[in-house]
BAFI-3210 file (N, C-alpha, C; in Angstrom, 3 decimals, decimal comma, padded with zeros to 6 digits):
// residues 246
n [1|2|3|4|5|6|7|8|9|10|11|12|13|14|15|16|17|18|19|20|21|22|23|24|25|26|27|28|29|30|31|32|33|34|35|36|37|38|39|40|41|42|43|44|45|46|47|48|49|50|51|52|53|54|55|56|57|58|59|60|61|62|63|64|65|66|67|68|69|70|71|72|73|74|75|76|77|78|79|80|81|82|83|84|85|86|87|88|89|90|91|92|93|94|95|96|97|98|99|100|101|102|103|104|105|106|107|108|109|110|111|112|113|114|115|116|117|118|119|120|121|122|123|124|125|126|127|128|129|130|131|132|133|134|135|136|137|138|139|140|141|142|143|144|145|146|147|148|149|150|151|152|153|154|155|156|157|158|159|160|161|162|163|164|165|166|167|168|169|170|171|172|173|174|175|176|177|178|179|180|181|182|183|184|185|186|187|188|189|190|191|192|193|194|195|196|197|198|199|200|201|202|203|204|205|206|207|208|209|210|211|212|213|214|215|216|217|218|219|220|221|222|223|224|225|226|227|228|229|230|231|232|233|234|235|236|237|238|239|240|241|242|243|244|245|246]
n.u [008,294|005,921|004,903|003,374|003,656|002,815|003,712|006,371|008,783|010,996|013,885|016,126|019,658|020,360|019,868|020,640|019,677|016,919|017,998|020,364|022,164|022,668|020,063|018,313|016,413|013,656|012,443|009,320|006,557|005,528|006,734|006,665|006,610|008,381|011,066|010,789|011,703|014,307|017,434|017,852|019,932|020,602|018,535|018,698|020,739|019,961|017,249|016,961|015,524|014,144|012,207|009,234|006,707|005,925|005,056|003,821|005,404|004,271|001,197|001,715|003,656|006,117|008,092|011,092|013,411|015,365|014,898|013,467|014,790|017,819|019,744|019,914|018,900|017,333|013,436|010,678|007,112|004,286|001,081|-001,245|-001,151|-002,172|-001,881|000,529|002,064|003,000|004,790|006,548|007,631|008,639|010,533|012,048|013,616|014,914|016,953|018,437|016,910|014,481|011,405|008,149|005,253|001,916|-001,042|-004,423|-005,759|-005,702|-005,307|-004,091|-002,043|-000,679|-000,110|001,413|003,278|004,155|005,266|006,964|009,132|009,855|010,984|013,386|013,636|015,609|015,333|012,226|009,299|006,347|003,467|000,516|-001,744|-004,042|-003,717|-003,766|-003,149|-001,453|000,428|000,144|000,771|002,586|004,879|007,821|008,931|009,397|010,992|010,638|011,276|009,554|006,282|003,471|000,552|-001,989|-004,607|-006,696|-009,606|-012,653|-014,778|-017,670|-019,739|-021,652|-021,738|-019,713|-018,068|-016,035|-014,646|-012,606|-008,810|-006,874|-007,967|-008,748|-006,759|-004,854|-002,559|-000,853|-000,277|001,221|003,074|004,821|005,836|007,690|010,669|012,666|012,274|010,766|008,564|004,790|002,995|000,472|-002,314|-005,238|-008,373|-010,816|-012,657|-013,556|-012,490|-009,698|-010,069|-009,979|-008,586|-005,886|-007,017|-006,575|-003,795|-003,316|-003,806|-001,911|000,862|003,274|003,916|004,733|003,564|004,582|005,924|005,427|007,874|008,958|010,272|008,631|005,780|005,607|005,323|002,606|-000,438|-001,919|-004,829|-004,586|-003,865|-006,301|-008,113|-006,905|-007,197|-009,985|-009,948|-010,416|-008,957|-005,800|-005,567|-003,089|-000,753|001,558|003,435|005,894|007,665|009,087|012,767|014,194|013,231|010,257]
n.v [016,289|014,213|010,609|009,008|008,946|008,235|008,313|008,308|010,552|013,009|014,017|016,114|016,866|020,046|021,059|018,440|015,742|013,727|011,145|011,619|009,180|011,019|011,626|011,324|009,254|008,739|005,767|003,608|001,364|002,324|003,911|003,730|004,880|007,216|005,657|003,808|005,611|005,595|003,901|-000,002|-000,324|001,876|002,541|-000,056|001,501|003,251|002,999|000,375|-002,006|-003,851|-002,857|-003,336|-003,745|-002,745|000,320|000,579|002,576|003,467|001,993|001,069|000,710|-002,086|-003,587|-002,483|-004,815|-004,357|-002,331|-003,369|-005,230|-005,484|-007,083|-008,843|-011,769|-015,403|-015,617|-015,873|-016,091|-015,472|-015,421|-013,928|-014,142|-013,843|-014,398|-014,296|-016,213|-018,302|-017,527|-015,827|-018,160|-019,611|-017,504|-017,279|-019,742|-020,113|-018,157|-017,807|-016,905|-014,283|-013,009|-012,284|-010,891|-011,399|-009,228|-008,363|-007,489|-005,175|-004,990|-007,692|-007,380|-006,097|-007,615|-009,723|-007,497|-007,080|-009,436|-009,817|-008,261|-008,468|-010,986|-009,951|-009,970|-009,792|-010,412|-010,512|-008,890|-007,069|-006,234|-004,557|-005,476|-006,526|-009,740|-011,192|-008,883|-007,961|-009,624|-010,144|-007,494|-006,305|-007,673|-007,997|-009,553|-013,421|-013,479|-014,687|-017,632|-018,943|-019,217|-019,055|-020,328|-020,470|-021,661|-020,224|-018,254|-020,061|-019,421|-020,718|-020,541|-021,537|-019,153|-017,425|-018,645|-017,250|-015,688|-016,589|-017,320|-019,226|-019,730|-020,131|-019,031|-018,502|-020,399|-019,253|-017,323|-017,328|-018,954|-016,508|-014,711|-017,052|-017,750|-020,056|-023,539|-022,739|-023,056|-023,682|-023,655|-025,000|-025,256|-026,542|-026,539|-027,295|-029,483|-029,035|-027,021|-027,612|-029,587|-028,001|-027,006|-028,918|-029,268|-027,012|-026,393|-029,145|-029,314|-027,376|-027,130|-026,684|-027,043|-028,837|-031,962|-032,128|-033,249|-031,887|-030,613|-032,155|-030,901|-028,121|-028,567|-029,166|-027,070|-025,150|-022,776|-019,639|-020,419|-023,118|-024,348|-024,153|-025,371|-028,053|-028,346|-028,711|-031,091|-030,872|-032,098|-031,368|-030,047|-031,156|-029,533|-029,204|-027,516|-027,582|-025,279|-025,729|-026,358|-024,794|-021,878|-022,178]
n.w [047,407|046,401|048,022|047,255|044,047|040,783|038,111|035,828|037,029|035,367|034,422|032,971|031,963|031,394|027,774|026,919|024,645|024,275|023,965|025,259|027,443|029,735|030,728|033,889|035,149|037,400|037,778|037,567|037,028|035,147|033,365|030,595|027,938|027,615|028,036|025,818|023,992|023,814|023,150|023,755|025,418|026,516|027,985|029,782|031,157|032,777|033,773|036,341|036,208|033,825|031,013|030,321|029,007|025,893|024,131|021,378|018,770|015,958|014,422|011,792|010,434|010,391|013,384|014,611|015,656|016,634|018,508|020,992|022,163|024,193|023,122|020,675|019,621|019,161|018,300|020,321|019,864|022,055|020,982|022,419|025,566|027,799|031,701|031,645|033,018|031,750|029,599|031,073|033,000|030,836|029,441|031,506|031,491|029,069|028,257|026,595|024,233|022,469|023,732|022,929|024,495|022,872|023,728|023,812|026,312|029,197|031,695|031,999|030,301|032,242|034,292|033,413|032,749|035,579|036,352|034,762|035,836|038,146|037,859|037,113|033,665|031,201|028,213|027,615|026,309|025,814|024,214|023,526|021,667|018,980|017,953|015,795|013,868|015,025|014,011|011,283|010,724|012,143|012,954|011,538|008,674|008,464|010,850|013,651|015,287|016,835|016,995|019,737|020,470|022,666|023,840|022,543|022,175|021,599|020,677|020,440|019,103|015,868|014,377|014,720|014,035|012,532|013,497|014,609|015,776|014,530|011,306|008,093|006,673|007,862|008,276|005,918|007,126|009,166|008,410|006,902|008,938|010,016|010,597|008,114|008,893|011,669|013,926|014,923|018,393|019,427|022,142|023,483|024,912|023,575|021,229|018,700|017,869|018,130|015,854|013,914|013,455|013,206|010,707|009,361|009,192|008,011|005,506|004,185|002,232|003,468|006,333|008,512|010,880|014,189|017,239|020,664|022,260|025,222|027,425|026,896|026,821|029,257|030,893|032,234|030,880|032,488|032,121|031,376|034,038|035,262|034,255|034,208|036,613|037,010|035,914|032,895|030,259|028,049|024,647|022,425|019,348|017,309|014,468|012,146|009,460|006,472|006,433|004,542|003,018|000,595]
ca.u [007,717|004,681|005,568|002,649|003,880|002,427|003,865|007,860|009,187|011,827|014,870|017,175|020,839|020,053|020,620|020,833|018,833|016,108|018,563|021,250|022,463|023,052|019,079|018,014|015,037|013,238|011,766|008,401|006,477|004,542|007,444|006,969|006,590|009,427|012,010|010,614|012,310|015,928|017,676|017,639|021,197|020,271|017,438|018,786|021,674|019,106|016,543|017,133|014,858|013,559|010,488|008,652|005,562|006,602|004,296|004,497|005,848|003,371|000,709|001,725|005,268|006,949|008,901|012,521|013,390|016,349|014,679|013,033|015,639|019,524|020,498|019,273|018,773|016,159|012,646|009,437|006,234|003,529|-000,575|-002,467|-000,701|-002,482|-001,782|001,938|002,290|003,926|005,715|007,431|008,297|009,541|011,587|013,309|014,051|015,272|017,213|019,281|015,665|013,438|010,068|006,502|003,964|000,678|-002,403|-005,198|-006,315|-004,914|-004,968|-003,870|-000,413|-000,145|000,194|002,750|005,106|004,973|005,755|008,916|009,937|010,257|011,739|014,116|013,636|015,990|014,190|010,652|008,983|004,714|002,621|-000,929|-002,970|-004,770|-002,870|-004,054|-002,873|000,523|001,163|-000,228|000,872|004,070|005,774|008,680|008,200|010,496|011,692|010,296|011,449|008,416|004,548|002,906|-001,328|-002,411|-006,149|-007,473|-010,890|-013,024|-015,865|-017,981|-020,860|-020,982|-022,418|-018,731|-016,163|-015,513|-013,552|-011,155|-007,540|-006,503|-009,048|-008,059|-005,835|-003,963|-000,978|000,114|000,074|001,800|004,580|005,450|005,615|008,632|012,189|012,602|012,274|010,355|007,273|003,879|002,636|-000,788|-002,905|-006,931|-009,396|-012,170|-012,546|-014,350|-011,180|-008,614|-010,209|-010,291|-006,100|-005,555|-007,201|-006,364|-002,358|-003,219|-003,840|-000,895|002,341|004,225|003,653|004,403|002,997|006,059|005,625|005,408|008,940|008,231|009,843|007,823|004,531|005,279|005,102|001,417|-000,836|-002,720|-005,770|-004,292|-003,805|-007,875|-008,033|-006,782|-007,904|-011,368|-010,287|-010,168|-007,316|-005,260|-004,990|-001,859|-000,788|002,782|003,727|007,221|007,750|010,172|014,064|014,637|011,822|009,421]
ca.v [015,392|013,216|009,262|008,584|009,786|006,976|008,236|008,710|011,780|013,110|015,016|016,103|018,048|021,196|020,959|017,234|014,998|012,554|010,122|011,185|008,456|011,285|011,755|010,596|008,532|007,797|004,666|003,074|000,674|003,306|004,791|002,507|005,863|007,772|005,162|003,749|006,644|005,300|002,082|-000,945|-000,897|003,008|002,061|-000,859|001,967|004,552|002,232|-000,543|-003,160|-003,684|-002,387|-005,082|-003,130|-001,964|001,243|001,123|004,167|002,986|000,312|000,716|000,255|-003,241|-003,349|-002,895|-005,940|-004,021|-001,602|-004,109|-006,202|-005,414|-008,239|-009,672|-013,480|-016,123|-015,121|-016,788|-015,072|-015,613|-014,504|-014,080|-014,271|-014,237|-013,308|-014,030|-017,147|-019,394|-016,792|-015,826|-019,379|-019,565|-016,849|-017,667|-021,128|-020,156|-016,785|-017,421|-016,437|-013,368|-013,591|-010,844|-011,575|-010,388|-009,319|-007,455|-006,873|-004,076|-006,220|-009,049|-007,123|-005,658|-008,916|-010,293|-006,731|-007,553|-010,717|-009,975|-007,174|-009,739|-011,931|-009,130|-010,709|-008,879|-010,621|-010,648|-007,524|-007,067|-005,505|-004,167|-005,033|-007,664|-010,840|-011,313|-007,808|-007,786|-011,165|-009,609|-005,884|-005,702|-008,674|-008,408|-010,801|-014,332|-013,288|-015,412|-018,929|-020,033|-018,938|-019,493|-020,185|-021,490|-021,891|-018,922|-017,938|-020,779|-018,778|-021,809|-020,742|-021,585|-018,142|-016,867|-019,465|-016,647|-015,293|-017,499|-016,692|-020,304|-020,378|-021,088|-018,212|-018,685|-020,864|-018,648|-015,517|-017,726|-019,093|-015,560|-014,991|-018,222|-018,047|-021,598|-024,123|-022,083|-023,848|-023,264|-024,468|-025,085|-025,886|-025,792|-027,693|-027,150|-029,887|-028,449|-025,869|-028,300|-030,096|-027,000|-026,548|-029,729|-029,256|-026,355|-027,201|-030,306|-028,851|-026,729|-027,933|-025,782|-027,007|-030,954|-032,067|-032,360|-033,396|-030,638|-030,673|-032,561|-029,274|-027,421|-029,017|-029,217|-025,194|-024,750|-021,495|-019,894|-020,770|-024,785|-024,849|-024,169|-026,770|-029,436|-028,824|-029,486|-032,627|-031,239|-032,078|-030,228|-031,147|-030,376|-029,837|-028,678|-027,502|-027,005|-025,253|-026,220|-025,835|-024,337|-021,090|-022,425]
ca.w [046,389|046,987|047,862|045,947|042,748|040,142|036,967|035,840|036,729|034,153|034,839|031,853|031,592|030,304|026,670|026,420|023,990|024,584|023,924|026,252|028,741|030,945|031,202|034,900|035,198|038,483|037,059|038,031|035,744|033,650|032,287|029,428|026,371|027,575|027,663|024,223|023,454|024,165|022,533|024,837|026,100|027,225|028,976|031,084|032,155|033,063|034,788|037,026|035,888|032,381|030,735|029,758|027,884|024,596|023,815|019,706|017,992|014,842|014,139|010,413|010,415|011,461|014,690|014,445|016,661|017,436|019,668|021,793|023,018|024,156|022,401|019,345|019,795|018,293|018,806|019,906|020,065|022,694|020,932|023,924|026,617|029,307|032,448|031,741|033,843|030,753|029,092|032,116|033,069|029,779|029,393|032,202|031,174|027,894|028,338|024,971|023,371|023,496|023,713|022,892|024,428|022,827|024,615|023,786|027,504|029,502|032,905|031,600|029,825|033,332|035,169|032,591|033,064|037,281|036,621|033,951|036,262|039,239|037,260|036,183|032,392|029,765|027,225|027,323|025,837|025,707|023,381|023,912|020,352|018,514|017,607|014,408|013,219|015,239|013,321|009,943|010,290|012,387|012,802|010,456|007,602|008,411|011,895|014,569|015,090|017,172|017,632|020,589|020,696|023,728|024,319|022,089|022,522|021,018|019,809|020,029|018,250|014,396|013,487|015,198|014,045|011,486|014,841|015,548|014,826|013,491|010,293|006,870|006,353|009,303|008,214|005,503|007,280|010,358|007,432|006,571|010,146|010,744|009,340|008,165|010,306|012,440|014,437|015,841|019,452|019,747|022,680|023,438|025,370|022,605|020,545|017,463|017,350|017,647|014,670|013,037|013,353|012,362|009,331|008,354|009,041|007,434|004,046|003,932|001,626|004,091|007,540|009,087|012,112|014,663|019,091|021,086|023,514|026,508|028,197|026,571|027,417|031,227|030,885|032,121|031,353|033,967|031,977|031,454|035,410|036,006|033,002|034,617|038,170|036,593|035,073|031,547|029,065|027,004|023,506|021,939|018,365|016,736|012,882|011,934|008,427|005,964|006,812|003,300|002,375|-000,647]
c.u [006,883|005,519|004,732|002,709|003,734|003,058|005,209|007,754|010,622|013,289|015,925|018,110|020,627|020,668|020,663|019,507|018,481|016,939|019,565|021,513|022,458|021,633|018,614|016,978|014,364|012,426|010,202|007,851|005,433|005,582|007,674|007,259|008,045|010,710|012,114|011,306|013,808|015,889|017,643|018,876|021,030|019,558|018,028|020,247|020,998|018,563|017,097|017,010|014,193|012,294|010,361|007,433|006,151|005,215|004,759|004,397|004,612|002,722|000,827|002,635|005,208|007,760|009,895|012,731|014,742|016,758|014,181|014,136|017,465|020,127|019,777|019,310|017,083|014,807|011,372|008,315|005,147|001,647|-001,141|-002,062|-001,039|-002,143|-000,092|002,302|003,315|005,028|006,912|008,742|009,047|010,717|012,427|014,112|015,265|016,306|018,373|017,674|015,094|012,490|009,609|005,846|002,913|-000,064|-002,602|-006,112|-005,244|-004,563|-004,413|-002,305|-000,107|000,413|001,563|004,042|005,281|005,340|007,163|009,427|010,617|011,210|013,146|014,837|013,966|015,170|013,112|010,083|007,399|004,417|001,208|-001,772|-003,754|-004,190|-002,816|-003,399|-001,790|001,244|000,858|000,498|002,813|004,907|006,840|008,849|009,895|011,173|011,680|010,669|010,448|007,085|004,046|001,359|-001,817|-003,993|-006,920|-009,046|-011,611|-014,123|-016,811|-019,326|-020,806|-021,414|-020,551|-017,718|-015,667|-014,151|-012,415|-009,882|-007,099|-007,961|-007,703|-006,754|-004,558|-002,476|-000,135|000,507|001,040|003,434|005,317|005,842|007,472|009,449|012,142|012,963|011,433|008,852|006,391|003,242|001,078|-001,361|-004,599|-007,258|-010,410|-011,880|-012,977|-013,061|-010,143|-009,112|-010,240|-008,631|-006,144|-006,109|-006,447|-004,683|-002,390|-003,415|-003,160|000,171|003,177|004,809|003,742|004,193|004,400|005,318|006,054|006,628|008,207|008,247|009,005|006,213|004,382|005,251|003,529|000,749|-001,721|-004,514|-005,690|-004,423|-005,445|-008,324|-008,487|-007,040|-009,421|-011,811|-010,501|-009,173|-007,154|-004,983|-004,245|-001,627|000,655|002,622|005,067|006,863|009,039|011,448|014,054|012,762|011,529|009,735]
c.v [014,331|011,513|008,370|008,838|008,090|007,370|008,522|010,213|011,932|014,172|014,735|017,131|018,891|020,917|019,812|016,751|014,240|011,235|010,453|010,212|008,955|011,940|010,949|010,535|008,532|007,013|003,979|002,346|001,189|003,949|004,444|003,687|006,282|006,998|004,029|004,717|006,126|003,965|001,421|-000,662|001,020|003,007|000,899|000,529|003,174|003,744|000,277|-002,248|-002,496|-003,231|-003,228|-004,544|-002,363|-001,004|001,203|002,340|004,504|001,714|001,003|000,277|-001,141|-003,083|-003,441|-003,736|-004,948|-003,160|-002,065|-004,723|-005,414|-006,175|-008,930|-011,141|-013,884|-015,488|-015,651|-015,696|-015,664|-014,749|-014,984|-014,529|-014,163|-013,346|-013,370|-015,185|-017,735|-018,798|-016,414|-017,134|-019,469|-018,992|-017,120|-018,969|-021,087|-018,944|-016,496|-017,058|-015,463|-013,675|-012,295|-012,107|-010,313|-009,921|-008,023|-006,520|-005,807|-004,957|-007,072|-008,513|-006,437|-006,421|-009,709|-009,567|-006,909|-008,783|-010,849|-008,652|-007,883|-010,486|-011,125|-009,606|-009,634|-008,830|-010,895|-008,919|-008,162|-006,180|-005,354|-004,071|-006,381|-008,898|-010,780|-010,021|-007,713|-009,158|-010,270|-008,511|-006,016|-006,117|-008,458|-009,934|-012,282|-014,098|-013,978|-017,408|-019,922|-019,092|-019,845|-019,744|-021,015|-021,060|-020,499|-019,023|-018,704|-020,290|-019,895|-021,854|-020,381|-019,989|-017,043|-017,160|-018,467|-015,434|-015,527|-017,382|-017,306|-020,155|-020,293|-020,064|-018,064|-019,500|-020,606|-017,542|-016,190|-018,193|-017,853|-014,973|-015,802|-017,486|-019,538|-022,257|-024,020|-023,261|-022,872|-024,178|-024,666|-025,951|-025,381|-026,605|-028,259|-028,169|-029,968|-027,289|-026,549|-029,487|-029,669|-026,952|-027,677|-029,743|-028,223|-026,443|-028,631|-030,369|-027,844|-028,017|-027,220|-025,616|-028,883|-030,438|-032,509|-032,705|-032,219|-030,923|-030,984|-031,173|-028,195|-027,214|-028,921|-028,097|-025,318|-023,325|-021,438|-020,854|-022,835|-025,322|-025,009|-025,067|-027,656|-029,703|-029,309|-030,339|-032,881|-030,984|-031,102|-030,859|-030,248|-030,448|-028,794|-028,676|-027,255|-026,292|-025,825|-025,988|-024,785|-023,284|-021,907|-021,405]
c.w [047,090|046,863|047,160|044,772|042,005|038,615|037,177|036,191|035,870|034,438|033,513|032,030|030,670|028,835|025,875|026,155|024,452|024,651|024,222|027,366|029,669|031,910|032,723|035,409|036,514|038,014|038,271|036,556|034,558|033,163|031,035|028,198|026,577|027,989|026,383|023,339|023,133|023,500|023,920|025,774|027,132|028,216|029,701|031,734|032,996|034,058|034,769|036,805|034,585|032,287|029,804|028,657|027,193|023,965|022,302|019,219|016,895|014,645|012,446|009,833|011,477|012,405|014,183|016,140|017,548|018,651|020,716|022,770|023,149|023,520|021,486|018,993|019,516|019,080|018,583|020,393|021,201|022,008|022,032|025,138|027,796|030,789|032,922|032,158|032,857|030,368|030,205|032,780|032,148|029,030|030,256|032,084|030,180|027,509|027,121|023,564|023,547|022,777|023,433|023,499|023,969|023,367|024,694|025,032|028,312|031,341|032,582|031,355|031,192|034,164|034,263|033,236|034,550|036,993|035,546|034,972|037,645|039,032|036,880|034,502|031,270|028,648|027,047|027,485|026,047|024,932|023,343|022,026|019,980|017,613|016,450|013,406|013,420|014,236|012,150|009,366|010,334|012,763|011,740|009,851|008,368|009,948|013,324|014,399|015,547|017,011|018,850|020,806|021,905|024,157|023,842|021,979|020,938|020,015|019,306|018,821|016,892|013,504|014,028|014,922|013,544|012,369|015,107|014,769|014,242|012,450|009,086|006,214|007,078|008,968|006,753|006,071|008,836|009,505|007,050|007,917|010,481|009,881|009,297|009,045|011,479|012,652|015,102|016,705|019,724|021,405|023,547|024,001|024,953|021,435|018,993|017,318|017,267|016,063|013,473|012,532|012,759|010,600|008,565|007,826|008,035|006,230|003,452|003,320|002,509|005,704|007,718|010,325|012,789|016,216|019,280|022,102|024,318|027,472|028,150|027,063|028,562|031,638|030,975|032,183|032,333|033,236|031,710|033,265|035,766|035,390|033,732|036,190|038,142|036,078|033,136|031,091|028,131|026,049|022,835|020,535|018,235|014,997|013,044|010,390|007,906|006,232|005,488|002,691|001,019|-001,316]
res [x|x|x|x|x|x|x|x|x|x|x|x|x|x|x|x|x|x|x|x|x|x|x|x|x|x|x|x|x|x|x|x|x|x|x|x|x|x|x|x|x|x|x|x|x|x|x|x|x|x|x|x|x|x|x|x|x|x|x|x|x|x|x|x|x|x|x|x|x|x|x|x|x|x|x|x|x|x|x|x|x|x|x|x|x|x|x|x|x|x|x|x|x|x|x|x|x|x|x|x|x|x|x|x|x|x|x|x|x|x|x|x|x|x|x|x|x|x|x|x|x|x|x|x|x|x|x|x|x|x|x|x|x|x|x|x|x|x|x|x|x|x|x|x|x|x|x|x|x|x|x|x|x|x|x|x|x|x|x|x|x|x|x|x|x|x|x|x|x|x|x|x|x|x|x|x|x|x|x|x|x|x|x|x|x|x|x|x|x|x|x|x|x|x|x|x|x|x|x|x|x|x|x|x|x|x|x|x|x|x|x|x|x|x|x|x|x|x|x|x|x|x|x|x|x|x|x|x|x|x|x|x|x|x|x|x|x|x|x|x|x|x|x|x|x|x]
***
């Protein structure tokens, strides 16, 4: 067998089902489809270290949360995650929470799963699609306690705002989104987009303005670190929704 071998190889007991335990993996970090196959608690006894990229079964169906994670605890979301840097930090901070992170780039969700596989991070899962749709489509309705937005693509020019993922629709489809209580984190360097959030949060009955955790804040992304080595600020903004659904 080659020592370059870049994809899983698969070895199964004659006879036995995809979802035998007694299937034996040699794991690498593309085996992401064929242990999508298995529940979580199967997959950490098979392979070593977690799989952090979640290949979806269906973009039409909602995620069952229960295949993602070994353990079913509160859950904050990360849109656009980057190249993982925060989320990572964060998960490890927080390890009574699991985390998604989104991200529509294929580099970008690659650098996240080395950096939760390092971390060997139970809970932090990834997903490869378009924020706006995983929040819309396949989020299960009420299930997330936080949202994450950190510095989404400003789309500065006015023939484009019609781009941007906070616009005016944005904090009902982010309320169906929370279980009560539930908050969203905002932070941008663009000041024509943060005036945009505030508004549009600011004309919701369904959303107060709350401080962003100091811990929280001292979590920098990679794109906040090049930020502030160039001397520009981050402007921050929080919503909570109501304890009690409307």
């Amino acid at each position: 067998m080659s020592s370059n071998l870049t994809a899983p190889t698969i070895f199964l007991i004659a006879g036995s089902p995809i979802t035998d335990v007694h299937a034996v993996f040699l794991c690498s970090p593309f085996c992401v489809r064929a242990l999508n196959l298995l529940m979580p608690k199967q997959q950490a006894a098979i392979c070593p270290t977690p799989n952090i990229i979640y290949a979806l079964p269906s973009i039409i169906q909602p995620l069952d949360l229960a295949d993602l994670f070994p353990k079913l605890q509160p859950l904050e979301i990360e849109l656009g995650s980057g190249d993982g840097s925060f989320l990572v930090a964060y998960a490890r901070q927080v390890p009574e929470h699991n985390f998604i992170g989104v991200e529509r780039l294929l580099g970008r969700i690659r650098k996240l799963e080395r950096k939760g596989r390092r971390a060997d991070l139970a809970n932090l899962r990834a997903v490869r699609i378009e924020s706006a749709y995983f929040l819309r489509y396949l989020l299960p309705p009420h299930s997330a306690a936080a949202l994450h937005i950190y510095f989404p693509d400003p789309w500065p020019k006015r023939k484009h705002r019609r781009h941007r993922l906070v616009s005016m629709d944005f904090p009902l489809i982010a309320e169906a989104a929370l279980h009560p209580g539930g908050a969203v984190y905002l932070r941008t360097d663009d000041e024509d987009y943060f005036t945009q959030i505030k508004e549009v949060f600011g004309g919701t009955a369904f959303f107060r303005p709350v401080p962003t955790p100091a811990a929280l804040a001292a979590l920098p992304t990679d794109f906040e670190t090049g930020f502030l080595a160039r001397g520009i600020k981050t402007l921050h903004a929080a919503y909570q929704t109501a304890l009690e659904s409307q």
